[in-house]
C-alpha positions as a Markdown table, in Angstrom:
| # | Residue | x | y | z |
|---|---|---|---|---|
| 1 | Unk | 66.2 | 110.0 | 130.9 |
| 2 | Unk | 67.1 | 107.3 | 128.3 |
| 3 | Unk | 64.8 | 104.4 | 127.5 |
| 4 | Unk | 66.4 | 101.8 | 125.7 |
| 5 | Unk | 70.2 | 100.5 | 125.1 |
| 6 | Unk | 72.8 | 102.7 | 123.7 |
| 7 | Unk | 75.2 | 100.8 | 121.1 |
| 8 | Unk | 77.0 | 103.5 | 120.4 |
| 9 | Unk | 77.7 | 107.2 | 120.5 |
| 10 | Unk | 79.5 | 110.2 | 118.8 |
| 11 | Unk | 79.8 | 114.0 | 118.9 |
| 12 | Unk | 78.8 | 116.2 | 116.0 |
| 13 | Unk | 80.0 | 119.4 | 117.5 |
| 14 | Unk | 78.2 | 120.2 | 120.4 |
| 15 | Unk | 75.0 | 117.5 | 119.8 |
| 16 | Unk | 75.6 | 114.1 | 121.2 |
| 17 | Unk | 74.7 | 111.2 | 118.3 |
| 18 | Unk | 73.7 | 107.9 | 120.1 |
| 19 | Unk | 72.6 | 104.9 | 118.6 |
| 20 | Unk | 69.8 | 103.4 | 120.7 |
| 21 | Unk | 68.1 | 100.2 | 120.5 |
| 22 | Unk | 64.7 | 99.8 | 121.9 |
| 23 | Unk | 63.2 | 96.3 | 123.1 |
| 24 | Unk | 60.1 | 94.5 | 121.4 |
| 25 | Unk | 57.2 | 95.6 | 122.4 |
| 26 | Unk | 59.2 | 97.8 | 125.1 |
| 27 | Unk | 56.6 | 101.1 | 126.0 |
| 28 | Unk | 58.0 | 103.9 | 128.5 |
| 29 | Unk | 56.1 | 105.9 | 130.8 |
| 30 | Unk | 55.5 | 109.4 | 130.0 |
| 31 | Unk | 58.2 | 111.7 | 130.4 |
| 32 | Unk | 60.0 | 114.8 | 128.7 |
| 33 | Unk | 63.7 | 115.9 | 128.0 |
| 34 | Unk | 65.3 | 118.7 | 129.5 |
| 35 | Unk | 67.0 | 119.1 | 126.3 |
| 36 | Unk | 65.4 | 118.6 | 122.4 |
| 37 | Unk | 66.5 | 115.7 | 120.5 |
| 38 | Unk | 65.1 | 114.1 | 117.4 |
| 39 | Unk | 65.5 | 110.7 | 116.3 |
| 40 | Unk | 66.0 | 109.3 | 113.1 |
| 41 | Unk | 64.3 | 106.0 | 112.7 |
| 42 | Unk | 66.6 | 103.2 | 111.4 |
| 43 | Unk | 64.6 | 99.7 | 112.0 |
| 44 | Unk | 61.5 | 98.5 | 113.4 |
| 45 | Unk | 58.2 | 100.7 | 114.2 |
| 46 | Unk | 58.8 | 103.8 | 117.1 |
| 47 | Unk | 55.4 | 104.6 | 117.9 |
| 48 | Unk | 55.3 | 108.1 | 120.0 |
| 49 | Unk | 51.5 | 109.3 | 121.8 |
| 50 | Unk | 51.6 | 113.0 | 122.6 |
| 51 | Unk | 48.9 | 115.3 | 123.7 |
| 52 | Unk | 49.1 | 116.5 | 120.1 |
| 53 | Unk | 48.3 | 113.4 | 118.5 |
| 54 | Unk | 50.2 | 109.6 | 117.6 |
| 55 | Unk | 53.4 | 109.4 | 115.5 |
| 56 | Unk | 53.7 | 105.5 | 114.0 |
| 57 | Unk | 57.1 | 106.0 | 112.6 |
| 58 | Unk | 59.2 | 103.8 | 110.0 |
| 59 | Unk | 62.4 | 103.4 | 109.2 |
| 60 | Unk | 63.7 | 106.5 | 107.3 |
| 61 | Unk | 61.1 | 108.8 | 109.6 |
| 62 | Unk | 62.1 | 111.4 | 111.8 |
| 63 | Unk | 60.6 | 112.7 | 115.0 |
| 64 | Unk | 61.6 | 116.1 | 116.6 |
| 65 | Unk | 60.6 | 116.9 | 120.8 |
| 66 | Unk | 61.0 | 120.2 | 122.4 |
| 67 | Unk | 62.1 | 120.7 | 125.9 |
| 68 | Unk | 59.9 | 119.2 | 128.3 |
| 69 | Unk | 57.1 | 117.9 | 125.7 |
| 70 | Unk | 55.3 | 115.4 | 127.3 |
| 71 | Unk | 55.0 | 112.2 | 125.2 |
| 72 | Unk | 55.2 | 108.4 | 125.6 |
| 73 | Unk | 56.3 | 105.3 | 123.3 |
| 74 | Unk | 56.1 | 101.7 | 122.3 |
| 75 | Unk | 57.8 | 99.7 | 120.0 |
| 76 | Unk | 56.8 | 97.4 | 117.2 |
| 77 | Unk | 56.6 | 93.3 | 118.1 |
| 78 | Unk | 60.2 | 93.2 | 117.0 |
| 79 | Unk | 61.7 | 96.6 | 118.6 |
| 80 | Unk | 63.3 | 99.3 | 116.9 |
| 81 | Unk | 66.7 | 101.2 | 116.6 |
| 82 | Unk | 67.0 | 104.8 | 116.0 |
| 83 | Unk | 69.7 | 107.6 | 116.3 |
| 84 | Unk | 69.0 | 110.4 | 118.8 |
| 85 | Unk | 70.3 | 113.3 | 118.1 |
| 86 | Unk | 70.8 | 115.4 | 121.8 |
| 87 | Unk | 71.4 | 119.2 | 121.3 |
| 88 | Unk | 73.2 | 120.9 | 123.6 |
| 89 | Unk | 71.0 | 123.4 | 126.2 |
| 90 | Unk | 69.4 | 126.2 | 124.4 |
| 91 | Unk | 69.6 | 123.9 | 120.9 |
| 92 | Unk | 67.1 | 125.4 | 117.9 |
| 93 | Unk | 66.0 | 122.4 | 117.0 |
| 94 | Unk | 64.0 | 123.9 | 114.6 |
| 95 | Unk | 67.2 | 125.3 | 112.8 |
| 96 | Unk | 68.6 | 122.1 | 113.1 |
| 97 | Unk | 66.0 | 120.1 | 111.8 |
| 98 | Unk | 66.8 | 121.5 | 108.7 |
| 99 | Unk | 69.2 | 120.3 | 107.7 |
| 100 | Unk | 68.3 | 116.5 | 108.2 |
| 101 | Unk | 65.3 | 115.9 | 106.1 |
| 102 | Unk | 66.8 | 115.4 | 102.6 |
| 103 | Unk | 67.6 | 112.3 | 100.9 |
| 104 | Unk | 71.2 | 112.5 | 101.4 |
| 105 | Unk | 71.5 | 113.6 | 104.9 |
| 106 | Unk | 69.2 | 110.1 | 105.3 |
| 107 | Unk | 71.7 | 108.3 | 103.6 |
| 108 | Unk | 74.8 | 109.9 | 105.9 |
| 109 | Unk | 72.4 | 109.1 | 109.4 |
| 110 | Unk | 72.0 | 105.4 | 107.4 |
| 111 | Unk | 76.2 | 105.2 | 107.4 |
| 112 | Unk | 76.5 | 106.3 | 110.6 |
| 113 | Unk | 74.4 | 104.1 | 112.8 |
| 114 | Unk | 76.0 | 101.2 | 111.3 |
| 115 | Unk | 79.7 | 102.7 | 112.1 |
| 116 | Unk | 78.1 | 103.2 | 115.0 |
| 117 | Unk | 76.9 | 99.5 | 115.4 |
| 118 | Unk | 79.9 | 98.7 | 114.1 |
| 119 | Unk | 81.9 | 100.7 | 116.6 |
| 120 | Unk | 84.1 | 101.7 | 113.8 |
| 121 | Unk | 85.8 | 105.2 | 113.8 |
| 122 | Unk | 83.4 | 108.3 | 112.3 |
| 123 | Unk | 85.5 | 109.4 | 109.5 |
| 124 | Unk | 85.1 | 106.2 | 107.9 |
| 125 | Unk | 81.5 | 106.1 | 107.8 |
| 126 | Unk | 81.7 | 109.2 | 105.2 |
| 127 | Unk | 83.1 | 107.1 | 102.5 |
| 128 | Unk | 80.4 | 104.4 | 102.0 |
| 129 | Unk | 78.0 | 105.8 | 99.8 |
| 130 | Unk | 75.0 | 103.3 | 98.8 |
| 131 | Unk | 71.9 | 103.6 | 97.1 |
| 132 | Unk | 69.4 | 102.5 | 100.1 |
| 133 | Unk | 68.6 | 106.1 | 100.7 |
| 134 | Unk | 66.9 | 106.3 | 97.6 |
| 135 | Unk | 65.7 | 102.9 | 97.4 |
| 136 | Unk | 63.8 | 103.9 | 101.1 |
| 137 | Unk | 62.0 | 107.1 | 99.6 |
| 138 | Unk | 60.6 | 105.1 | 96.9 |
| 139 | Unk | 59.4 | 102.1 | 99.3 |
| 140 | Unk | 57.9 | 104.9 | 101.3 |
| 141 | Unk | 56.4 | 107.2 | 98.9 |
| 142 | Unk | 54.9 | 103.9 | 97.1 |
| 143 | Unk | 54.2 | 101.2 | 99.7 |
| 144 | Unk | 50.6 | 100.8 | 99.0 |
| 145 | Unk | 51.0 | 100.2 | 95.5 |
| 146 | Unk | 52.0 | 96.1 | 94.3 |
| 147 | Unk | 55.6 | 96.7 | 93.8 |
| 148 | Unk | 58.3 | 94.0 | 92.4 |
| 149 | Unk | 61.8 | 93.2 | 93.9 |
| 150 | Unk | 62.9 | 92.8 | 90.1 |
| 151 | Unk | 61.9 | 96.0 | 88.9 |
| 152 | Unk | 63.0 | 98.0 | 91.5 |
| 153 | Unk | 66.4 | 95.7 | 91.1 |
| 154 | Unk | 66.5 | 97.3 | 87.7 |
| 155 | Unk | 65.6 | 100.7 | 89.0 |
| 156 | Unk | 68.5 | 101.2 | 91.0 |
| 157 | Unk | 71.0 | 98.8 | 88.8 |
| 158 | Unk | 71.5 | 95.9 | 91.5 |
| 159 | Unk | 71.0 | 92.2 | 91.1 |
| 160 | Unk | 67.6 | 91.3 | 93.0 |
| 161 | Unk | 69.8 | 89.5 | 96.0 |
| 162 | Unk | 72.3 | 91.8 | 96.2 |
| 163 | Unk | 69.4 | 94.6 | 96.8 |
| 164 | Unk | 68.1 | 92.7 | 99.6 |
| 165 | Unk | 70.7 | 91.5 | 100.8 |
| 166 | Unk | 72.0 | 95.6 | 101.5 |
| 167 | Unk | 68.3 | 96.3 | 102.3 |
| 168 | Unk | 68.1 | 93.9 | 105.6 |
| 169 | Unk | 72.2 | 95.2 | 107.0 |
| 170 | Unk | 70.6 | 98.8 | 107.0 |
| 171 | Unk | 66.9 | 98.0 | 107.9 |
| 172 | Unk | 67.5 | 94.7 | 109.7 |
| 173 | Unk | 64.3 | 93.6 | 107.3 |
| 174 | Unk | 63.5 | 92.5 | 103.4 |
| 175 | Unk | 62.0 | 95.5 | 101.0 |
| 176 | Unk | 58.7 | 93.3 | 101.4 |
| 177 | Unk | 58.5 | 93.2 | 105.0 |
| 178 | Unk | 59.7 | 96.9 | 105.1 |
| 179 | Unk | 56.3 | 97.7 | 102.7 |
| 180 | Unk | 54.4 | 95.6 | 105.1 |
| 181 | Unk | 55.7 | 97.8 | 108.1 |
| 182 | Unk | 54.7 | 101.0 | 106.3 |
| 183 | Unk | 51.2 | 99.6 | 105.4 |
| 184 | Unk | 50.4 | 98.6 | 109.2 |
| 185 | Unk | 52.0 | 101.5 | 110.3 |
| 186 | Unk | 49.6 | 103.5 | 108.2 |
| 187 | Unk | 46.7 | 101.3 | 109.1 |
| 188 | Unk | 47.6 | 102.2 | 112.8 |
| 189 | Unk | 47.4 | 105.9 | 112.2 |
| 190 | Unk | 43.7 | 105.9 | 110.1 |
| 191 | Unk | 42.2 | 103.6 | 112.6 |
| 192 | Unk | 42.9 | 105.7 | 114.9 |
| 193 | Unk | 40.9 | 108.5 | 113.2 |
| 194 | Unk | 37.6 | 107.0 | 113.4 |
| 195 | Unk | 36.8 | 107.7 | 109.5 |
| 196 | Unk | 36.7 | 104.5 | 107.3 |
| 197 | Unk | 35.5 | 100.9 | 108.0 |
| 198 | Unk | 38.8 | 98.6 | 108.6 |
| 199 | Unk | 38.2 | 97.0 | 105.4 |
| 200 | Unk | 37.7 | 100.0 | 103.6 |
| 201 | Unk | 41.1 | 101.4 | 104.9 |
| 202 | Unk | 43.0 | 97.5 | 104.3 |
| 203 | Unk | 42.4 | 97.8 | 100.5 |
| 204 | Unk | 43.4 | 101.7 | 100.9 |
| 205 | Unk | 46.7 | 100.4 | 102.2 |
| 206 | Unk | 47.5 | 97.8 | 99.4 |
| 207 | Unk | 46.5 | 94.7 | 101.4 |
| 208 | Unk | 44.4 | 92.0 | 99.9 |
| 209 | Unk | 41.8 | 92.3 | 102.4 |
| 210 | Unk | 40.6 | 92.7 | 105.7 |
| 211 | Unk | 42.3 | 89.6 | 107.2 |
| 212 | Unk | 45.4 | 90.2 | 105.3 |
| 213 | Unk | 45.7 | 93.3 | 106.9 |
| 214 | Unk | 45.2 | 91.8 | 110.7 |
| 215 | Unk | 47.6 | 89.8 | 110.2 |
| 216 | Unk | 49.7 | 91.6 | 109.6 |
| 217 | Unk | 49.0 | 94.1 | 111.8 |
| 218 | Unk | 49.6 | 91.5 | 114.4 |
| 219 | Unk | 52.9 | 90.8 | 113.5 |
| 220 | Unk | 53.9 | 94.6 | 113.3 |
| 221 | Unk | 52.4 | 95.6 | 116.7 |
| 222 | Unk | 51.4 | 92.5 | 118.8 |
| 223 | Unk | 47.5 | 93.4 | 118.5 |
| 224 | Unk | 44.5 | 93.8 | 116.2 |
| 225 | Unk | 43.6 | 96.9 | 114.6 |
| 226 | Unk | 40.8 | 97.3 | 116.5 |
| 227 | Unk | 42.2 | 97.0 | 119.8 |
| 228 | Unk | 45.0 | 99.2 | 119.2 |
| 229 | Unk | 42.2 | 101.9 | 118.0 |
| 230 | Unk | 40.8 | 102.2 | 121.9 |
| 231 | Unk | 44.6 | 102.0 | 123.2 |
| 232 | Unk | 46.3 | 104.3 | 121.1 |
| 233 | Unk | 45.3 | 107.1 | 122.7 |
| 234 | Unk | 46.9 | 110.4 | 125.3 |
């Protein structure tokens, strides 16, 4: 069952690579996969509910599915775009998960979706190297702390619009609006939790405040807060 657009596809031995673009605001019924897959999250928000829990996922996240695990997903107020990764029957995902979680093998899944968007051939996605990879982490590890385009310009060596510019081709967004995905994203999963007051948890998250944060919010998944707090559930 496939739920969205495929742009694109490869082989990586036996796992099938497809890159798969999801509509905004697009949410699917619940369903499982006769085979596992993971995808790697390239733009947008992929939002995945599962008995286990809610997954808000950015670009640069991963989620893994067994065989058969129920779940069911939506898509940020501007869509998404991920790479699934489709093991062959009787995949280990586990053992394959592996080896996809660094820093680098982010920045390989990074130059293949675009040759993959690009419909260019595979070998030539391995010699692009780029510093986005690492320029992702530290967005993601620090998104709720007041960062500056210039000094992260100056971290990683670029001119400030030349670091953008690189940022929105592999994200399809600007550094800014990537840390205010992450911050909503993180909102959605603490709301969701029933612990801290909504303006308690928008000053956790670096916004200014409480309407800041709806806002924005808003523009991430197409409702308040508040409302996605009684929705967001199995």
């Amino acid at each position: 069952m496939v739920h969205g657009t495929e742009l694109g596809d490869t082989r990586l031995g036996a796992t099938r690579v497809a890159l798969v673009q999801h509509g905004a605001g697009q949410e699917t019924p619940r369903h499982g996969h006769d085979r596992a897959c993971m995808h790697v999250v390239l733009r947008g928000l992929y939002v995945e509910h599962s008995p286990t829990g809610t997954v808000v996922a950015c670009p640069g996240d991963v989620i893994f599915k067994q065989p058969e695990a129920l779940h069911w997903n939506h898509f940020g107020s501007t869509g998404a775009e991920s790479l699934r990764f489709q093991l062959p029957e009787g995949g280990d995902l586990d053992a394959f998960q592996l080896g996809l979680t660094s820093s680098a093998s982010l920045e390989w899944a990074l130059r293949l979706g675009r040759t993959l968007r690009a419909r260019r051939s595979l070998s030539r996605a391995s010699a692009d190297p780029s510093p986005q990879a690492r320029l992702l982490a530290r967005l993601r590890r620090d998104f709720r702390r007041r960062l500056s385009i210039g000094e992260l310009a100056g971290e990683f060596g670029l001119h400030r619009s030349h670091l953008t510019r690189q940022f929105a081709r592999d994200f399809g967004c600007s550094p800014q609006a990537f840390v205010a995905l992450c911050r909503a994203a993180w909102v959605a999963e603490e709301v969701a939790t029933d612990g801290m007051r909504l303006a308690e948890i928008a000053i956790a998250a670096g916004f200014a405040d409480e309407s800041h944060c709806i806002r924005t919010f808003k523009r991430a998944f197409g409702t308040t807060p508040r409302r996605w707090s009684r929705t967001a559930r199995w």
